[in-house]
Jmol script that loads the backbone (N, CA, C; Angstrom):
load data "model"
ATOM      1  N   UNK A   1      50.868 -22.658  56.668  1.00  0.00           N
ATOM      2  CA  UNK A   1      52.218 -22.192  56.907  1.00  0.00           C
ATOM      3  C   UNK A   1      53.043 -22.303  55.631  1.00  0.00           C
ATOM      4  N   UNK A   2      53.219 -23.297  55.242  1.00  0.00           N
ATOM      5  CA  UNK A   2      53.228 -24.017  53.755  1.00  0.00           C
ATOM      6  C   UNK A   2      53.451 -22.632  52.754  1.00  0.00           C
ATOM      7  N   UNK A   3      52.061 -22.048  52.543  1.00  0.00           N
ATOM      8  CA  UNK A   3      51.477 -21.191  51.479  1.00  0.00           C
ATOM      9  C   UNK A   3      52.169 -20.034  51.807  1.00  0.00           C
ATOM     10  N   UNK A   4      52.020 -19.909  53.195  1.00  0.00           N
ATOM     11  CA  UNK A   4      52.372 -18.246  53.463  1.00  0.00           C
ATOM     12  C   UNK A   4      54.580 -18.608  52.930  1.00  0.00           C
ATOM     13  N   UNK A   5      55.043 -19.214  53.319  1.00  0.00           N
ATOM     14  CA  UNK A   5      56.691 -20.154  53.034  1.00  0.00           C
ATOM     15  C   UNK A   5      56.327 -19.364  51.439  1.00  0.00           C
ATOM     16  N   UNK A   6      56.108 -19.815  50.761  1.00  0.00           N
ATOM     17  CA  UNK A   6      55.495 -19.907  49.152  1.00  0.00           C
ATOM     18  C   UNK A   6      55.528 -18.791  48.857  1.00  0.00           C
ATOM     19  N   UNK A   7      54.211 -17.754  49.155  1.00  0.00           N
ATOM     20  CA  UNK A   7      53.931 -16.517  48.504  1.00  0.00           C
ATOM     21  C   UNK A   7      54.574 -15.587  49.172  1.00  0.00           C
ATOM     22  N   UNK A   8      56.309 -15.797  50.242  1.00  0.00           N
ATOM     23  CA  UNK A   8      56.943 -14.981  50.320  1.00  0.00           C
ATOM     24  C   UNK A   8      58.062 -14.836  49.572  1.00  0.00           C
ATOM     25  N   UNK A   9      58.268 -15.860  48.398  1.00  0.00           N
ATOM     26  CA  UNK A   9      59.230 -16.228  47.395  1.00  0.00           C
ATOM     27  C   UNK A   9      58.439 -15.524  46.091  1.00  0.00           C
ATOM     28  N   UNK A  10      57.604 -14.876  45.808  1.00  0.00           N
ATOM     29  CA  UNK A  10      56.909 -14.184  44.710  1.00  0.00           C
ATOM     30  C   UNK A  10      57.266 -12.835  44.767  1.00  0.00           C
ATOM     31  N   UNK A  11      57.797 -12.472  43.654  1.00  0.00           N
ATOM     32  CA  UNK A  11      58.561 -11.334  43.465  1.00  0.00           C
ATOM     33  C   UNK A  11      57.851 -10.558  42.592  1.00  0.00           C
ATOM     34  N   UNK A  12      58.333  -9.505  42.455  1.00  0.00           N
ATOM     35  CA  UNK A  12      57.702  -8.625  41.383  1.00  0.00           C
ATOM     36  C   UNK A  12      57.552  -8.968  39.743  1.00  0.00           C
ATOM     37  N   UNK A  13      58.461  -9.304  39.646  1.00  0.00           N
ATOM     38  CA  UNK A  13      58.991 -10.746  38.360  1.00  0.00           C
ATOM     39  C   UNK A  13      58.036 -11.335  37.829  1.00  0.00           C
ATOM     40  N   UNK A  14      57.899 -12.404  39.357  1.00  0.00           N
ATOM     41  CA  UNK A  14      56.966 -13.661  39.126  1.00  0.00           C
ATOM     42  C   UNK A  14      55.531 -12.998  38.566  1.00  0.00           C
ATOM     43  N   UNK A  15      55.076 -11.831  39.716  1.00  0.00           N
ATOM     44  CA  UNK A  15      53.779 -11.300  39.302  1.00  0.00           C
ATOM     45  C   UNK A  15      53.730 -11.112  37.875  1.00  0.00           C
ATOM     46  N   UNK A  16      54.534 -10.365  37.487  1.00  0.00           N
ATOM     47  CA  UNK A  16      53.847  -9.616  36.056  1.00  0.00           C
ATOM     48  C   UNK A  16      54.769 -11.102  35.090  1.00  0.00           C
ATOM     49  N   UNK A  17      54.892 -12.185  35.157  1.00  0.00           N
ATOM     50  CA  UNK A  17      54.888 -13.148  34.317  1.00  0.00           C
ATOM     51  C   UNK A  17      53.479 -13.666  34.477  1.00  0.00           C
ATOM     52  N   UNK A  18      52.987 -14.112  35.820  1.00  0.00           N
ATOM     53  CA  UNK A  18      51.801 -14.873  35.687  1.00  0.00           C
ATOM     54  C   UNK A  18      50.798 -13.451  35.337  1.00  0.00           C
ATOM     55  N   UNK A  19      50.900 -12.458  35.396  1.00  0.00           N
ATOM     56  CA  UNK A  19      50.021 -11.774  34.065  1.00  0.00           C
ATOM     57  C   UNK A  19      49.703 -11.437  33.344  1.00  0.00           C
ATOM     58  N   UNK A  20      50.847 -12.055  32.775  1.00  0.00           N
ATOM     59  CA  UNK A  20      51.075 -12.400  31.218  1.00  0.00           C
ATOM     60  C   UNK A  20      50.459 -13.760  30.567  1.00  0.00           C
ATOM     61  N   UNK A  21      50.808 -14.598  31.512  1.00  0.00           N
ATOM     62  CA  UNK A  21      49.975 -16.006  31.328  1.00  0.00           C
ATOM     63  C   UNK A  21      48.847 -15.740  31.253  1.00  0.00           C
ATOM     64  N   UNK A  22      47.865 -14.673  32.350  1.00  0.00           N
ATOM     65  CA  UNK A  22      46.373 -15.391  32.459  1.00  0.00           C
ATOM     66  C   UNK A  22      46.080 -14.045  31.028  1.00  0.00           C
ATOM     67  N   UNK A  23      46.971 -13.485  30.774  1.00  0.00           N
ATOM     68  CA  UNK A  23      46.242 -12.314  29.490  1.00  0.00           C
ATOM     69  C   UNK A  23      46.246 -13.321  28.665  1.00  0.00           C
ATOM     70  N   UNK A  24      47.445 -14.043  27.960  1.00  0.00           N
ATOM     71  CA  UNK A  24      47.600 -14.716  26.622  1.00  0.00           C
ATOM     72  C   UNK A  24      46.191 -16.073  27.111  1.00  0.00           C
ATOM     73  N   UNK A  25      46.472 -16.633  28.582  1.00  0.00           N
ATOM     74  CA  UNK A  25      45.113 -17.618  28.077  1.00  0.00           C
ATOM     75  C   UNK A  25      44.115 -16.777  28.225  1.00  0.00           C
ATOM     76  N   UNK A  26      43.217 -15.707  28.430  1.00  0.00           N
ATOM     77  CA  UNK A  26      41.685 -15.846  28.612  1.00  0.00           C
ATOM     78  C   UNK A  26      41.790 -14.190  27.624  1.00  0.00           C
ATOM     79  N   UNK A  27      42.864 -13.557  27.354  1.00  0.00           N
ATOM     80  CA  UNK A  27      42.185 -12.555  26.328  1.00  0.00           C
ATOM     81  C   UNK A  27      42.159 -11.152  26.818  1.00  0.00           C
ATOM     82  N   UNK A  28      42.162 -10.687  26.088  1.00  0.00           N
ATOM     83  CA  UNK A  28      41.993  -9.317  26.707  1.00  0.00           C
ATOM     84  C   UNK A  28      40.425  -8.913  26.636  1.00  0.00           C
ATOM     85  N   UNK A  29      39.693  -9.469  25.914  1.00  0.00           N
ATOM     86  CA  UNK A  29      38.294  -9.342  26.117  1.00  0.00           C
ATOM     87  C   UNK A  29      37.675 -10.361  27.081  1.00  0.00           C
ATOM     88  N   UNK A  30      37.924 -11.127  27.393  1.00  0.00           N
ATOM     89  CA  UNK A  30      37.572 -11.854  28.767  1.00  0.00           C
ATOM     90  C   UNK A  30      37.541 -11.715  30.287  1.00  0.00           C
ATOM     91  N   UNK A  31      38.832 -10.825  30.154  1.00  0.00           N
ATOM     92  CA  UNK A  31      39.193 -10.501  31.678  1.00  0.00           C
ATOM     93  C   UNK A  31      38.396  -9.388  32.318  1.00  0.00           C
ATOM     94  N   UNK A  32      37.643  -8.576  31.575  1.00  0.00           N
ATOM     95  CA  UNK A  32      36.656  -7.559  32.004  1.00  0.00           C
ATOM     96  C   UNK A  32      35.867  -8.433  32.293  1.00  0.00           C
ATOM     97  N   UNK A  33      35.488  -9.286  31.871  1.00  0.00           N
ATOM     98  CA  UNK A  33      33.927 -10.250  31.938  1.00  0.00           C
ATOM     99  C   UNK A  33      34.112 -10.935  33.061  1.00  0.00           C
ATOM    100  N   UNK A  34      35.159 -11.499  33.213  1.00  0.00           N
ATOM    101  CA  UNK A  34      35.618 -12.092  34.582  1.00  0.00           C
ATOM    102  C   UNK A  34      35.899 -11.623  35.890  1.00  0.00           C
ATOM    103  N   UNK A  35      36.023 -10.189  35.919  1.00  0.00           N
ATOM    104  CA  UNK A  35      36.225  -9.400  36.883  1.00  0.00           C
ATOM    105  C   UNK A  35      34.792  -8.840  37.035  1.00  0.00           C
ATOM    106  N   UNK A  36      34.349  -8.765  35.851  1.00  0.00           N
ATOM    107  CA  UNK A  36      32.862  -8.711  36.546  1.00  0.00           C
ATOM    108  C   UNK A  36      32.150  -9.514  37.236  1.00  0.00           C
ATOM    109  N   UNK A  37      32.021 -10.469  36.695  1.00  0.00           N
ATOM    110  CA  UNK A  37      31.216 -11.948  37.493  1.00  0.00           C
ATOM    111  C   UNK A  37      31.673 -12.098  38.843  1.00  0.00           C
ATOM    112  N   UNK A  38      33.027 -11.525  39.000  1.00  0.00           N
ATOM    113  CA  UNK A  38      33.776 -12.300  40.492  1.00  0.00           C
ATOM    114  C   UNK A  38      32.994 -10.623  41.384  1.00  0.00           C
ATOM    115  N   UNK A  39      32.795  -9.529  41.032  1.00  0.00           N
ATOM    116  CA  UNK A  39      32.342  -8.792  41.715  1.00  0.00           C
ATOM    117  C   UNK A  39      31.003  -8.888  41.837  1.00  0.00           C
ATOM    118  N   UNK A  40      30.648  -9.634  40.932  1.00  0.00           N
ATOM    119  CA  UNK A  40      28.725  -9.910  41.168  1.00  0.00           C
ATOM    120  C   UNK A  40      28.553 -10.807  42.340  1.00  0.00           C
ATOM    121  N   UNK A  41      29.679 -11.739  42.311  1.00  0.00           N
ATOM    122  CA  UNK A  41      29.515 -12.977  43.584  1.00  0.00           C
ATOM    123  C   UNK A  41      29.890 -12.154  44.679  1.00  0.00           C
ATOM    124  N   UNK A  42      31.442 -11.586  44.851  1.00  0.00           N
ATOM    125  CA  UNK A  42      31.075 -10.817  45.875  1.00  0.00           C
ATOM    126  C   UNK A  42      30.231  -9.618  46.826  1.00  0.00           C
ATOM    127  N   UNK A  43      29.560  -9.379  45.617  1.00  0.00           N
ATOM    128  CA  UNK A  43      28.163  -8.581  46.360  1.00  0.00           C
ATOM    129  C   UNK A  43      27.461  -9.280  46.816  1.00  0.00           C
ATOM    130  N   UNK A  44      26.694  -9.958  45.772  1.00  0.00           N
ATOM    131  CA  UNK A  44      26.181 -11.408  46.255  1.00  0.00           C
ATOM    132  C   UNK A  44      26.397 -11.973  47.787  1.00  0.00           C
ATOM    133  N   UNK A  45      27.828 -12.095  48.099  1.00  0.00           N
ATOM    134  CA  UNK A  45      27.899 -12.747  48.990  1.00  0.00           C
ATOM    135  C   UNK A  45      27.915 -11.869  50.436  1.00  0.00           C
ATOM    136  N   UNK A  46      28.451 -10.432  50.239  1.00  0.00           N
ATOM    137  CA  UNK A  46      27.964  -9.850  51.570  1.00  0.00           C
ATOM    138  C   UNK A  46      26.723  -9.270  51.709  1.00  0.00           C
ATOM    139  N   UNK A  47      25.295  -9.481  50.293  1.00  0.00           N
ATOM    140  CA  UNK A  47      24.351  -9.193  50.769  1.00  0.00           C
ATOM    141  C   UNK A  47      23.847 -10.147  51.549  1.00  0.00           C
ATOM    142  N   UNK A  48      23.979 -11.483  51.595  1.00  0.00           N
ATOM    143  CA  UNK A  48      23.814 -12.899  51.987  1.00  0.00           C
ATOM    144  C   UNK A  48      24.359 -12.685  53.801  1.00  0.00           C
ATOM    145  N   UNK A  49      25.396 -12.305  53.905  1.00  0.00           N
ATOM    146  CA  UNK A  49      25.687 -12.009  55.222  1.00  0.00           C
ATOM    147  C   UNK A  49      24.944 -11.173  55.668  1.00  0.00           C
ATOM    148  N   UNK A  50      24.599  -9.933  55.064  1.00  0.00           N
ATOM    149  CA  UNK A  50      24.038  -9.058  56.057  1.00  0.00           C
ATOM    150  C   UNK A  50      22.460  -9.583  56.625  1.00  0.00           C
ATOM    151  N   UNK A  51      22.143 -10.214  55.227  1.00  0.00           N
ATOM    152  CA  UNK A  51      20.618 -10.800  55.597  1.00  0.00           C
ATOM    153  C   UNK A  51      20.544 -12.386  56.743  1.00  0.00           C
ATOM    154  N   UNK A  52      21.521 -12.506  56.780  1.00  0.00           N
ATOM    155  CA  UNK A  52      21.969 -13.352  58.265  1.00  0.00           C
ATOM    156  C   UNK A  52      22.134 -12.919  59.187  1.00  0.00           C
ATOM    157  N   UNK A  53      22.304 -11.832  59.168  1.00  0.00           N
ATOM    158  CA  UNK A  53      23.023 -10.925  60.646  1.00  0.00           C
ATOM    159  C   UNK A  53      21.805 -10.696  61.739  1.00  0.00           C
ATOM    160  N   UNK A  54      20.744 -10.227  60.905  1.00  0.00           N
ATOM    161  CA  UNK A  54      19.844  -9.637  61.737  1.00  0.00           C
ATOM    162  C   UNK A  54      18.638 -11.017  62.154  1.00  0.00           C
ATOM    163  N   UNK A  55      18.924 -11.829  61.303  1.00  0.00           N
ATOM    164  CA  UNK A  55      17.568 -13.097  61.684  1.00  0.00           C
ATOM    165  C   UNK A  55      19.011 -13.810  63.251  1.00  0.00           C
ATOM    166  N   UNK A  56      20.503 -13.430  63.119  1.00  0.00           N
ATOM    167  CA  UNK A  56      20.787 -14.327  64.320  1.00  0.00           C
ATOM    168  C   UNK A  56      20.409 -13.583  65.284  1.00  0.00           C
ATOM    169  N   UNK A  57      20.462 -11.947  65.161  1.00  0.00           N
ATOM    170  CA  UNK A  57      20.339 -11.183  66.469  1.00  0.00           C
ATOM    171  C   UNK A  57      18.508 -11.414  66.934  1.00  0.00           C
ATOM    172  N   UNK A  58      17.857 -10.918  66.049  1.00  0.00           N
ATOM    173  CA  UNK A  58      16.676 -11.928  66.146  1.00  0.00           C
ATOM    174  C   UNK A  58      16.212 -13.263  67.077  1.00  0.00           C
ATOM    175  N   UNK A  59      16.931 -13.951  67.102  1.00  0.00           N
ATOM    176  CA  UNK A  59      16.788 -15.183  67.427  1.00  0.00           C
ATOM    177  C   UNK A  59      17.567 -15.287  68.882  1.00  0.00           C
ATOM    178  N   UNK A  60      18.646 -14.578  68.883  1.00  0.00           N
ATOM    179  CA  UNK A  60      18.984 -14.099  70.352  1.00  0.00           C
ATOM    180  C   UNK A  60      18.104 -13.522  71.203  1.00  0.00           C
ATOM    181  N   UNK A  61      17.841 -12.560  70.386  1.00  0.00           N
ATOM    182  CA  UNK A  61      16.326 -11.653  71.438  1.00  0.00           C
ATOM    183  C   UNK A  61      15.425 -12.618  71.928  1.00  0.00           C
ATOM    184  N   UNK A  62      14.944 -13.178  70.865  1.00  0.00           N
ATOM    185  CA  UNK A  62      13.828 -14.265  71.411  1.00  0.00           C
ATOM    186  C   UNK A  62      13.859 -15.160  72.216  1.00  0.00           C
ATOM    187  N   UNK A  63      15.396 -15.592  72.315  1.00  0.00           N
ATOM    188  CA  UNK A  63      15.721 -16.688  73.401  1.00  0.00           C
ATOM    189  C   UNK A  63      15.706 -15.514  75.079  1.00  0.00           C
ATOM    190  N   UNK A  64      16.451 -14.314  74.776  1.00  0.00           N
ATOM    191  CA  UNK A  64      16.351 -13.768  76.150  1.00  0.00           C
ATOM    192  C   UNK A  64      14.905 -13.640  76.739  1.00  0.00           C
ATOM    193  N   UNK A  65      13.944 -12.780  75.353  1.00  0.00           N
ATOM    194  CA  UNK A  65      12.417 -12.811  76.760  1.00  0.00           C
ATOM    195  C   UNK A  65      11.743 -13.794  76.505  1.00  0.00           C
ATOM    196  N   UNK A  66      12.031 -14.980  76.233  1.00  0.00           N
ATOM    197  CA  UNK A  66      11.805 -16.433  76.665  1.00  0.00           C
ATOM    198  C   UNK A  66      11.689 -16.683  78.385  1.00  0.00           C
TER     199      UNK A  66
END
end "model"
wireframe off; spacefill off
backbone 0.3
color backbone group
């Protein structure tokens, strides 16, 4: 509740200051590299789901013609 209080006080302002901060710390050659990696994890992570999906339905089946 806290957070959501918080990030309704962030203005248009605030945004493009803190992206100014994370340019001057990590670079303008960094932030491609970093936006890459964070899209590698998120593939990563919904191939990980999908390959869960089907071993639970799986395992449902098996319990029904049990």
């Amino acid at each position: 509740m806290n957070l959501f209080i918080i990030a309704g006080f962030v203005g248009p302002q605030e945004v493009i200051i803190i992206l100014i901060i994370v340019l001057l710390l990590f670079g303008g050659r960094k932030i491609p590299e970093l936006m890459k990696g964070l899209g590698k994890g998120m593939k990563e992570f919904k191939n990980a789901t999908k390959e869960d999906e089907p071993e639970k339905s799986k395992s449902k089946t098996e319990k029904i013609d049990s």
